[in-house]
Z-matrix of the N, CA and C atoms (Angstrom, degrees):
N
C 1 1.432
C 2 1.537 1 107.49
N 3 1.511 2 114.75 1 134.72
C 4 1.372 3 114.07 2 -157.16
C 5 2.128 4 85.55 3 -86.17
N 6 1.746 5 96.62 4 178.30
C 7 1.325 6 85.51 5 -173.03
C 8 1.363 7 103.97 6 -95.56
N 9 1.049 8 134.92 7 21.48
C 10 1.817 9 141.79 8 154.17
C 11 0.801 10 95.62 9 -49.74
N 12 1.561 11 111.56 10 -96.60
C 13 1.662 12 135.43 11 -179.46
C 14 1.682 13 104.61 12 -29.05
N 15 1.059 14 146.88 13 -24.18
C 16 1.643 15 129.47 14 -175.02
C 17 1.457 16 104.06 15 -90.34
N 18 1.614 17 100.97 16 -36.12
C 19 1.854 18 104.34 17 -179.35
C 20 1.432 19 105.31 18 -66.90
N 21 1.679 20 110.50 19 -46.92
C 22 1.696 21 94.75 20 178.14
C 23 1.422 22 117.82 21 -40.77
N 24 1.453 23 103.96 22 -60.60
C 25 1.685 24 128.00 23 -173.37
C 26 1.306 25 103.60 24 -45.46
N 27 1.538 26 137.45 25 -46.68
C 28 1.178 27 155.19 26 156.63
C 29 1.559 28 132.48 27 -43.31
N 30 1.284 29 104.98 28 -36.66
C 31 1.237 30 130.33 29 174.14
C 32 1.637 31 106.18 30 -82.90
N 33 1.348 32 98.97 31 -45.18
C 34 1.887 33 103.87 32 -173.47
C 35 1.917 34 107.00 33 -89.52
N 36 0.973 35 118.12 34 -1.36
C 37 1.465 36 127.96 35 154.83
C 38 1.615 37 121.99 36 -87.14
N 39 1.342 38 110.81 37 -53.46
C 40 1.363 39 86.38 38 166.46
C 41 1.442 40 110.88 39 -92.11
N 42 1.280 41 154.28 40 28.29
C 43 1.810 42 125.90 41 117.96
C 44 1.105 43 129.72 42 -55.06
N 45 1.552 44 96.19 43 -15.65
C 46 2.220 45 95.32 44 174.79
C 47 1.046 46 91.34 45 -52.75
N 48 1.790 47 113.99 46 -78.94
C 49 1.173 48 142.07 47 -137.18
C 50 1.902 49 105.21 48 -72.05
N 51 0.842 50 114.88 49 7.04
C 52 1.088 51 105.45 50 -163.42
C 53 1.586 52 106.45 51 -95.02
N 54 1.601 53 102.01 52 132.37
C 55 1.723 54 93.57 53 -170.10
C 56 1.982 55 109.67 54 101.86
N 57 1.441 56 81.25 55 -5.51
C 58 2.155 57 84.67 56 -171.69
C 59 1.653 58 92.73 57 -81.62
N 60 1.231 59 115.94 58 155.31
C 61 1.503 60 115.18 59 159.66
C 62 1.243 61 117.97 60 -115.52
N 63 1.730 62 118.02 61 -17.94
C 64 1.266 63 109.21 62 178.56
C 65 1.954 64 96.41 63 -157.60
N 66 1.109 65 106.37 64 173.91
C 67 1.619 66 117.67 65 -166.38
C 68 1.268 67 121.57 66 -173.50
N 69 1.211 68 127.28 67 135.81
C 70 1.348 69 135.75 68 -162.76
C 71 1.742 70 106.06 69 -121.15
N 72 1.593 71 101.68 70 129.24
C 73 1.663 72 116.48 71 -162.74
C 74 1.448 73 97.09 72 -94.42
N 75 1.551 74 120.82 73 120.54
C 76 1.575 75 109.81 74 178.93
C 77 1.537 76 104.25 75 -108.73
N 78 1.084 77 124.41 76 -158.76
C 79 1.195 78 124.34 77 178.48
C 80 1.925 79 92.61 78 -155.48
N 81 1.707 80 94.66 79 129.34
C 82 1.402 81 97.64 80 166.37
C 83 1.390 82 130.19 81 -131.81
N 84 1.132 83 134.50 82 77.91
C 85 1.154 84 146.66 83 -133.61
C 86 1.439 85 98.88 84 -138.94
N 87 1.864 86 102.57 85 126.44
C 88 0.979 87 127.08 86 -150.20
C 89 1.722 88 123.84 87 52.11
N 90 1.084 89 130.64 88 16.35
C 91 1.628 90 131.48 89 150.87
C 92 1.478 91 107.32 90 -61.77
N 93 1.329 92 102.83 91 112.28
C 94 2.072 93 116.01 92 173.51
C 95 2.039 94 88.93 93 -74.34
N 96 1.611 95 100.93 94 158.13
C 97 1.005 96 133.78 95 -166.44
C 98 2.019 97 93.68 96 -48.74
N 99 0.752 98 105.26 97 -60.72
C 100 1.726 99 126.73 98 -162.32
C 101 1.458 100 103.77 99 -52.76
N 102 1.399 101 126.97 100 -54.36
C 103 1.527 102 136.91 101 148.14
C 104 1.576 103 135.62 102 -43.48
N 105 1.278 104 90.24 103 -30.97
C 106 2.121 105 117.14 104 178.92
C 107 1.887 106 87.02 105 -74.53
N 108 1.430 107 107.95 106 -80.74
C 109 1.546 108 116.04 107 -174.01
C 110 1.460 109 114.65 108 -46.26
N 111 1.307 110 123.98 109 -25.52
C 112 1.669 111 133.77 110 168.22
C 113 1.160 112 98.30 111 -74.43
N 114 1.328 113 127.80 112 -69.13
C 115 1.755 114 119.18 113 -168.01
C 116 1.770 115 102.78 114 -68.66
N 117 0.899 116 137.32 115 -12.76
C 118 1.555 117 126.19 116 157.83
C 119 1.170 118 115.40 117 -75.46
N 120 1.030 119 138.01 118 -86.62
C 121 1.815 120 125.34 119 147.81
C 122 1.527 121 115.65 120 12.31
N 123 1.163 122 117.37 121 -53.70
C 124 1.526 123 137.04 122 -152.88
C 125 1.600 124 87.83 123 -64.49
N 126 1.894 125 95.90 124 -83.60
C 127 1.740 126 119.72 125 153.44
C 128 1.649 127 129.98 126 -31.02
N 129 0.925 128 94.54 127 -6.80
C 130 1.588 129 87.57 128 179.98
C 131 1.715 130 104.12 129 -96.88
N 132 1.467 131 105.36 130 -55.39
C 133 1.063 132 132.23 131 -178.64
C 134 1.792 133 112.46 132 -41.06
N 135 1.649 134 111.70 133 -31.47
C 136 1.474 135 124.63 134 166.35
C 137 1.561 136 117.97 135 -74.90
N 138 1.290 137 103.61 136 -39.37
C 139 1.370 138 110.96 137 163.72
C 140 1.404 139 81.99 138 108.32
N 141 2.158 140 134.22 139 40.99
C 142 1.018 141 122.44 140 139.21
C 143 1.440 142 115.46 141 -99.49
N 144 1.382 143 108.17 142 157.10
C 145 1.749 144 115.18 143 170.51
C 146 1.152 145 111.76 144 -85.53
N 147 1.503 146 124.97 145 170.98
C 148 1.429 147 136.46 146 -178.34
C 149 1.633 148 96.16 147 -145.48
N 150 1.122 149 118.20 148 128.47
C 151 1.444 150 137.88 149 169.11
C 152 1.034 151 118.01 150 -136.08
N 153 1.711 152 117.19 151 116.35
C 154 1.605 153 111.57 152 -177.27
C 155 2.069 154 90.02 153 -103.26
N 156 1.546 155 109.95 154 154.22
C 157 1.602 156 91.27 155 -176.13
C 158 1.562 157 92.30 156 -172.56
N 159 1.324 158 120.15 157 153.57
C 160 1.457 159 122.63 158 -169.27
C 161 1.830 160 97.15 159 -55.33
N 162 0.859 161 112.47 160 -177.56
C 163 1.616 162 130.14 161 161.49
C 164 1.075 163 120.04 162 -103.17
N 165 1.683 164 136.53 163 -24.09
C 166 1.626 165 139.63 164 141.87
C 167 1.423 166 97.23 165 -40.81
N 168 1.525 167 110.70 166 -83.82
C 169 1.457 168 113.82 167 -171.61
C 170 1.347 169 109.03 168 -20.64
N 171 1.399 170 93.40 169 -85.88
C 172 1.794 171 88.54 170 -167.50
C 173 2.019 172 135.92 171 -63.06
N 174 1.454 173 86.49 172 -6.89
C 175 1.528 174 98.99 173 160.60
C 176 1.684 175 113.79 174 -61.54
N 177 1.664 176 129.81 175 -32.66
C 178 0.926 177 160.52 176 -99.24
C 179 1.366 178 95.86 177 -130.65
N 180 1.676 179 100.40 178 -66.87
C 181 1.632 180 122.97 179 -169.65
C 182 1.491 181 97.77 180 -75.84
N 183 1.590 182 131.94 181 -23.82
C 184 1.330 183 106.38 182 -147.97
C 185 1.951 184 79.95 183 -126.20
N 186 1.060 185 123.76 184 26.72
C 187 1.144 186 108.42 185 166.24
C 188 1.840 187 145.42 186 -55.83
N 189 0.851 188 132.11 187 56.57
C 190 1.108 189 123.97 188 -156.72
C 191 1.856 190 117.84 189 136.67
N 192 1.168 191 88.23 190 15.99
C 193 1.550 192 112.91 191 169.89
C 194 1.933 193 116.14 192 -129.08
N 195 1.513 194 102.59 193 168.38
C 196 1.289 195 119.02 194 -177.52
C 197 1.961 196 98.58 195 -50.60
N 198 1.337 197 116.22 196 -49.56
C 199 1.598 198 112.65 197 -169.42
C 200 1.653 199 101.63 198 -62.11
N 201 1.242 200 138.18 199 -27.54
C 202 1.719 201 135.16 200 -158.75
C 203 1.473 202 99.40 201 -50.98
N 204 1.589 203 130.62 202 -31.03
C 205 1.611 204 133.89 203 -179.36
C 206 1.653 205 96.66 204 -55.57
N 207 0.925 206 127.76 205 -52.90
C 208 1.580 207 128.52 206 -148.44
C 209 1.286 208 100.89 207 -79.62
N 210 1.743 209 119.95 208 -17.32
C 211 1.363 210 104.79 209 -174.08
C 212 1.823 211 110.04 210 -102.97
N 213 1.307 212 117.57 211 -8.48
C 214 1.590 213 131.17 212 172.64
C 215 1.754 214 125.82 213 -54.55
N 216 0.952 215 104.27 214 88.81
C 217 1.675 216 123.89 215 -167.17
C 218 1.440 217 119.10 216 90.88
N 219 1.639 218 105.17 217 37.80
C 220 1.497 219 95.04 218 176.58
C 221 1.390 220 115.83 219 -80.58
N 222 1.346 221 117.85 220 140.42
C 223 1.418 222 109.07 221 162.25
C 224 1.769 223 110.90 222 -124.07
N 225 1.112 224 133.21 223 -160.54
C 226 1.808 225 121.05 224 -141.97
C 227 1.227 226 128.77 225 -2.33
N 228 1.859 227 98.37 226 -153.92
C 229 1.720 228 86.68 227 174.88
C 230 1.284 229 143.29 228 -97.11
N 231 0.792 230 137.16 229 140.18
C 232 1.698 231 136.95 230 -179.22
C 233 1.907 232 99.65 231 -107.09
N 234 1.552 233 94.49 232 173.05
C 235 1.323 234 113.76 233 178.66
C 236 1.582 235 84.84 234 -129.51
N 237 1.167 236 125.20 235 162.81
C 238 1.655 237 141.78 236 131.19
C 239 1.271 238 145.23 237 -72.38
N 240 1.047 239 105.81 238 113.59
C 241 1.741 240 102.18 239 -177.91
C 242 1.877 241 147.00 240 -119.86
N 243 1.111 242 108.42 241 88.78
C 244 1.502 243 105.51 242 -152.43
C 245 1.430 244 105.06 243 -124.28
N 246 1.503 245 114.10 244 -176.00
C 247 1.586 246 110.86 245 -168.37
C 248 1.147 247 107.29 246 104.31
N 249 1.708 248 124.75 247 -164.36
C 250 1.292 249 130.23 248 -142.49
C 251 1.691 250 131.40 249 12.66
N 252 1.029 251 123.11 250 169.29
C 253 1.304 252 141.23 251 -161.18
C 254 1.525 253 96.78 252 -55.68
N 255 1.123 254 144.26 253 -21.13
C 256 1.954 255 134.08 254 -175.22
C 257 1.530 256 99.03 255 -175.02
N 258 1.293 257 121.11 256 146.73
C 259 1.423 258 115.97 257 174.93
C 260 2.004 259 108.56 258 -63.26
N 261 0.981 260 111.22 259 -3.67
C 262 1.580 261 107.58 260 178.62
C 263 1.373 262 100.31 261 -85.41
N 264 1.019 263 148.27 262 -42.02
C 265 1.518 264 154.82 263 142.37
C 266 1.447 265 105.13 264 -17.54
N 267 1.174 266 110.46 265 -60.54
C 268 1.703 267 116.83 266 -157.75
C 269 1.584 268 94.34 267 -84.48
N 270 0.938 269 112.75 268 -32.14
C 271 1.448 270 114.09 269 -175.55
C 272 1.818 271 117.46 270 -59.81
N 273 1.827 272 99.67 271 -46.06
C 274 1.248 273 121.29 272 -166.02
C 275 1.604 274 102.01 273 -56.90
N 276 1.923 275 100.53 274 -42.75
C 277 1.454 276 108.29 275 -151.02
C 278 1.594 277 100.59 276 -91.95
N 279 1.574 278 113.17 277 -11.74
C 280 1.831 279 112.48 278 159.47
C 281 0.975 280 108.36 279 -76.69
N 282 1.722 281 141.77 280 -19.88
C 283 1.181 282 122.70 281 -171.51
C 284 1.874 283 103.55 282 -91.47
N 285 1.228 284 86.05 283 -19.30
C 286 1.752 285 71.53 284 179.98
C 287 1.393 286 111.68 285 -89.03
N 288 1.536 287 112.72 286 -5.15
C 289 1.881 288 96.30 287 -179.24
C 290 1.991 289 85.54 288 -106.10
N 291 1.249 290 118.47 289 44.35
C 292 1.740 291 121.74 290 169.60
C 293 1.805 292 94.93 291 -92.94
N 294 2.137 293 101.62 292 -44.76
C 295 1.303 294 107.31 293 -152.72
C 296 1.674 295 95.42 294 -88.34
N 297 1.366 296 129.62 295 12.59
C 298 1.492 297 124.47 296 168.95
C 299 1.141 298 122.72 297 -75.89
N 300 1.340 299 104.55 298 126.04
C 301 1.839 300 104.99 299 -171.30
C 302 1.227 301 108.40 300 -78.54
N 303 1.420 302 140.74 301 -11.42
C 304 1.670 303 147.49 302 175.82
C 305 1.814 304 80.67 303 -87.24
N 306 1.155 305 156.84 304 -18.36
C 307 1.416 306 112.64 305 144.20
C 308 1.227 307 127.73 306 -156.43
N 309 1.522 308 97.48 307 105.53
C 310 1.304 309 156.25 308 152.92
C 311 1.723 310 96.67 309 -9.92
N 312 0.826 311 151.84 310 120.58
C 313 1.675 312 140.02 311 -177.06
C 314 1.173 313 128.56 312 91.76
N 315 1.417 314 115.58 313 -28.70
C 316 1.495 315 123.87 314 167.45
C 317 1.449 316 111.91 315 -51.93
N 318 1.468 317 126.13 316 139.89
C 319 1.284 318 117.96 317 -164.63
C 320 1.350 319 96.85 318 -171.85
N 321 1.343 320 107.59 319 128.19
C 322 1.925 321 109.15 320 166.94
C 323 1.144 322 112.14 321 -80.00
N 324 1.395 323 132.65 322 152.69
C 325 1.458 324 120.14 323 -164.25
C 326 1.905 325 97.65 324 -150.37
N 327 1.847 326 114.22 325 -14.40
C 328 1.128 327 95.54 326 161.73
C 329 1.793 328 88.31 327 176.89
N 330 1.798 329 109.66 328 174.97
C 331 1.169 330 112.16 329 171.19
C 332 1.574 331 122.28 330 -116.73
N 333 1.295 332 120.22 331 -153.26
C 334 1.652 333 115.82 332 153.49
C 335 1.486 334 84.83 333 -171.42
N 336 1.536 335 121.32 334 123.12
C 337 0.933 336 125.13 335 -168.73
C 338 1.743 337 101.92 336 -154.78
N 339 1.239 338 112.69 337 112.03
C 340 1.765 339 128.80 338 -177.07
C 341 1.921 340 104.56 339 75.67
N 342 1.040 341 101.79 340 32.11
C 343 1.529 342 108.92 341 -174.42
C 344 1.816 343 112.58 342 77.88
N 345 1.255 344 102.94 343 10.99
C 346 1.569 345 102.59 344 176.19
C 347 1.605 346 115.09 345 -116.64
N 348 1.714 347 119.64 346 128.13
C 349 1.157 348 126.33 347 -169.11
C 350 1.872 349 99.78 348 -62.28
N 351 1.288 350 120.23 349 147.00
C 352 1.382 351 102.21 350 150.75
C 353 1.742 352 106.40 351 -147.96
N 354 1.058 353 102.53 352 162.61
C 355 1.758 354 113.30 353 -159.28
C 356 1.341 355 106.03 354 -57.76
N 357 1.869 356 118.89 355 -148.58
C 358 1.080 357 121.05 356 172.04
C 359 1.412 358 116.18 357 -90.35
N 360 1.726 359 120.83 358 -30.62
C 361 1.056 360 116.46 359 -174.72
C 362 1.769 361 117.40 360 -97.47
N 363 1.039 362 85.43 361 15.89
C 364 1.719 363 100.29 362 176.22
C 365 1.799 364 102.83 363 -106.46
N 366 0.940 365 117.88 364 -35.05
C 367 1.643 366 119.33 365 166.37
C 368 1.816 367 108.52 366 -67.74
N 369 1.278 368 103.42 367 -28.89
C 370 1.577 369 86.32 368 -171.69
C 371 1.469 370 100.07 369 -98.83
N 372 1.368 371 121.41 370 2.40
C 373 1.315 372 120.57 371 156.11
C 374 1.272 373 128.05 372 -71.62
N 375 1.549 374 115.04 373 -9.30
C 376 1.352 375 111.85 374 -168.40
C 377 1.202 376 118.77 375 -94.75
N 378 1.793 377 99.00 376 -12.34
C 379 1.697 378 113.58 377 167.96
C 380 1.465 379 112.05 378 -68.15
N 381 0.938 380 106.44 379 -22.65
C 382 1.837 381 107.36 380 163.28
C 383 1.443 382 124.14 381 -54.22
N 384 1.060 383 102.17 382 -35.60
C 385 1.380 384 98.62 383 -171.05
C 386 1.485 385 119.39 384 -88.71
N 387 1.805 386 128.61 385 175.15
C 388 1.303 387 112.55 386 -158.67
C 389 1.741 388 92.64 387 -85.19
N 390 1.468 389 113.56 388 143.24
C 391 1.642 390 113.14 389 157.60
C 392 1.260 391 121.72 390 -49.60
N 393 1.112 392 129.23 391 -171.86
C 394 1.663 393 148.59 392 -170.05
C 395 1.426 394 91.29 393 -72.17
N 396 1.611 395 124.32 394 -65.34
C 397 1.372 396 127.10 395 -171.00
C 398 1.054 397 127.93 396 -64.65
N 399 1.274 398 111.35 397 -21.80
C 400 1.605 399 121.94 398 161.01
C 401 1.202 400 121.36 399 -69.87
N 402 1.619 401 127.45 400 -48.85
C 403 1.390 402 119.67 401 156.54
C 404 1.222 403 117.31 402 -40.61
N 405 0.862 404 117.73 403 -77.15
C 406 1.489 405 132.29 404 -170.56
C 407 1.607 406 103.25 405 -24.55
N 408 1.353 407 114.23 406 -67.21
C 409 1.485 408 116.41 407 175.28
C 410 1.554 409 111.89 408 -60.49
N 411 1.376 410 124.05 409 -36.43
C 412 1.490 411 100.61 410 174.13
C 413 2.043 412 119.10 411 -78.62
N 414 1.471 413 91.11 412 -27.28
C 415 1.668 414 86.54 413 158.53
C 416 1.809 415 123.89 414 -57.49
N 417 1.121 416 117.08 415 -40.90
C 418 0.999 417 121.73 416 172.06
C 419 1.698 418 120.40 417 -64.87
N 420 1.406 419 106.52 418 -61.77
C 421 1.570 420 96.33 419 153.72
C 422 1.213 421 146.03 420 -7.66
N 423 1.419 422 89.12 421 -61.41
C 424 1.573 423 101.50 422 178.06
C 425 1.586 424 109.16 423 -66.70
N 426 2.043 425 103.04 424 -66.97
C 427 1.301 426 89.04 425 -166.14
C 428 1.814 427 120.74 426 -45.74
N 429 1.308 428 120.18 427 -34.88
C 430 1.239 429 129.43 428 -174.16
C 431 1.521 430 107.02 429 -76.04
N 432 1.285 431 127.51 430 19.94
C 433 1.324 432 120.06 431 163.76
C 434 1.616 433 116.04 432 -125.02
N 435 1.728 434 101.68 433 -5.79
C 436 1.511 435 107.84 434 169.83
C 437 1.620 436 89.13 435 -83.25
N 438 0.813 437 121.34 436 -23.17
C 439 1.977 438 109.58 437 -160.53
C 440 1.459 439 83.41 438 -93.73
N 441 1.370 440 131.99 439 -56.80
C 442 1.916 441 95.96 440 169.68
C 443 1.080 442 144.14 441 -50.07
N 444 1.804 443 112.98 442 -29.40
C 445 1.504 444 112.71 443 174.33
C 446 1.683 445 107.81 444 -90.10
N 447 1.311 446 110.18 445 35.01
C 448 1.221 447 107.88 446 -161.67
C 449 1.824 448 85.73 447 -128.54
N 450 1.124 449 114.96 448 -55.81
C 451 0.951 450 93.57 449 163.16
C 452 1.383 451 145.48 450 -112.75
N 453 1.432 452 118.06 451 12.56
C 454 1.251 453 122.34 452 99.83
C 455 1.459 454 132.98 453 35.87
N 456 1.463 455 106.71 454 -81.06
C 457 1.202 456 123.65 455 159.45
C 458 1.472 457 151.46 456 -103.42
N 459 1.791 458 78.03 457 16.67
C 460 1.415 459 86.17 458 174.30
C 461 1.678 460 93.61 459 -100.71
N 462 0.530 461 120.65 460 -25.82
C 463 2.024 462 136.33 461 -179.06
C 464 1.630 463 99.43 462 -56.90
N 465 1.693 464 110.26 463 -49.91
C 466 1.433 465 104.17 464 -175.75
C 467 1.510 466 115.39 465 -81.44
N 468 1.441 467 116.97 466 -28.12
C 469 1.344 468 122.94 467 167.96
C 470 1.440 469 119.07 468 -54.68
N 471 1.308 470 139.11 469 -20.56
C 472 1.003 471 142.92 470 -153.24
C 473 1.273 472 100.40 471 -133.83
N 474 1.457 473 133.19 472 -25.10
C 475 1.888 474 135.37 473 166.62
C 476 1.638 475 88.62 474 -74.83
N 477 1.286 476 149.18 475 -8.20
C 478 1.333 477 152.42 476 -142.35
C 479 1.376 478 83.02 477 -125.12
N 480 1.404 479 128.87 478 -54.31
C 481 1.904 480 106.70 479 -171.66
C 482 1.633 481 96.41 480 -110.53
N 483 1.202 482 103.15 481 22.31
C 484 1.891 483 101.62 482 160.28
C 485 1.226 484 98.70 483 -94.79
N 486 1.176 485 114.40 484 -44.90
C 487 1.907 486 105.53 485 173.15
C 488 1.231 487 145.43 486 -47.32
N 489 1.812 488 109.18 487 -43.91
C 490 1.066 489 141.45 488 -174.58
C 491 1.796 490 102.94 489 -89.61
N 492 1.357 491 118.34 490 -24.05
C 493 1.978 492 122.18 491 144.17
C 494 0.984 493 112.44 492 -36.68
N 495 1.205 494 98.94 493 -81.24
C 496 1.811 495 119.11 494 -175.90
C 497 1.779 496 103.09 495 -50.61
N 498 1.200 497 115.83 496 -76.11
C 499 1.658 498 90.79 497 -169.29
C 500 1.708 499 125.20 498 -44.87
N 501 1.990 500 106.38 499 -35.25
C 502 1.296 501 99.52 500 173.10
C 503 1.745 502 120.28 501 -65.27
N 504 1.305 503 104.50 502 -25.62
C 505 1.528 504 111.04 503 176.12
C 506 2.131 505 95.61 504 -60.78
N 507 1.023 506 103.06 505 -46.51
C 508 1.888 507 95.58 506 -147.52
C 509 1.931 508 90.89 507 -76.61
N 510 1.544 509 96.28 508 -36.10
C 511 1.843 510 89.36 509 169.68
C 512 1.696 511 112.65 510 -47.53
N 513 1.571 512 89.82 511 -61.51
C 514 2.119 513 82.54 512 -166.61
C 515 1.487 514 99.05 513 -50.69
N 516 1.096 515 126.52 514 -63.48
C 517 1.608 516 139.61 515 -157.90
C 518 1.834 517 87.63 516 -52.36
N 519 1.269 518 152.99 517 -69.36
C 520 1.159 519 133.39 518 148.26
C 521 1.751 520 129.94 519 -18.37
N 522 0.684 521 116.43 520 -87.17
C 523 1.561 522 113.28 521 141.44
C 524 1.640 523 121.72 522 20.05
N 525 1.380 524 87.51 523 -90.48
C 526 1.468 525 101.22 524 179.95
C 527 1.525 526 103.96 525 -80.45
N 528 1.391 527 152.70 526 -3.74
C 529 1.459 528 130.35 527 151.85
C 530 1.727 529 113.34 528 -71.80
N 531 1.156 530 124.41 529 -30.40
C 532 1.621 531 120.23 530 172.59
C 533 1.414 532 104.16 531 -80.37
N 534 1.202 533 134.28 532 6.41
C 535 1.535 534 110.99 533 162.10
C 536 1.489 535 89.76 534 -94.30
């Protein structure tokens, strides 16, 4: 490949990538054509990408960005994988097409996530953890359960000297019928 053609290729890899913060390296080996074009389809449809691409190349394209960790001592092939709403998302939905028996070879093999490389079993750890949307709702939770016990008690503080009205009201009003 002349060195035009690698800068194009180079050039047109990092505009994918450009703007990614983190990405997950799979490995697909032994997937026939018919299964590859199904699991892209599959991935697209989530709103992840699939990029299969030398490891020069993409050492190449991503130089000088947050992804350059993920490409430092690679050796065979990898694919790329990025998109959906948080890499814990993307993570969840590679680990579940790892456990598909239609394909046999699919395999996570590493991440790059906040500019830091991390292995294979550190990527499939990250499907553990809660996604973006899940925070979000337990952040919210919370705040929206201090503002109920919050007010809460302002509701009981105040049924508490509505009461203590009323009995001083029903005393005088007693009161004043025995005189």
């Amino acid at each position: 490949m002349s060195k035009f053609v690698k800068q194009l290729i180079t050039d047109t890899v990092a505009q994918r990538l450009d703007g990614v913060q983190y990405l997950i390296l799979v490995g697909l080996t032994g997937i026939d054509a018919n299964k590859n074009k199904n699991l892209r389809a599959n991935l697209a449809s989530k709103g992840i990408n699939l990029m299969v691409i030398k490891n020069s190349l993409a050492r190449r394209a991503t130089e000088g960005t947050p992804l350059a960790a993920a490409f430092q001592n690679l050796t065979g092939s990898y694919a790329l994988c990025w998109g959906s709403s948080d890499i814990v998302s993307l993570a969840k939905e590679l680990v579940k097409l790892t456990k598909d028996k239609n394909l046999q070879g699919f395999e996570i093999k590493g991440a790059v996530l906040d500019g830091e490389a991390l292995g294979a079993e550190q990527a499939v750890e990250v499907s553990k953890w809660p996604t973006r949307e899940e925070q979000i709702s337990m952040l919210l939770g919370q705040i929206i359960g201090i503002g109920a016990k919050l007010s809460g008690q302002f509701v009981a503080i105040g049924g508490a000297l509505a009461s203590q009205i009323v009995k001083l009201a029903e005393k005088d009003g007693n009161d004043a019928e025995s005189n």
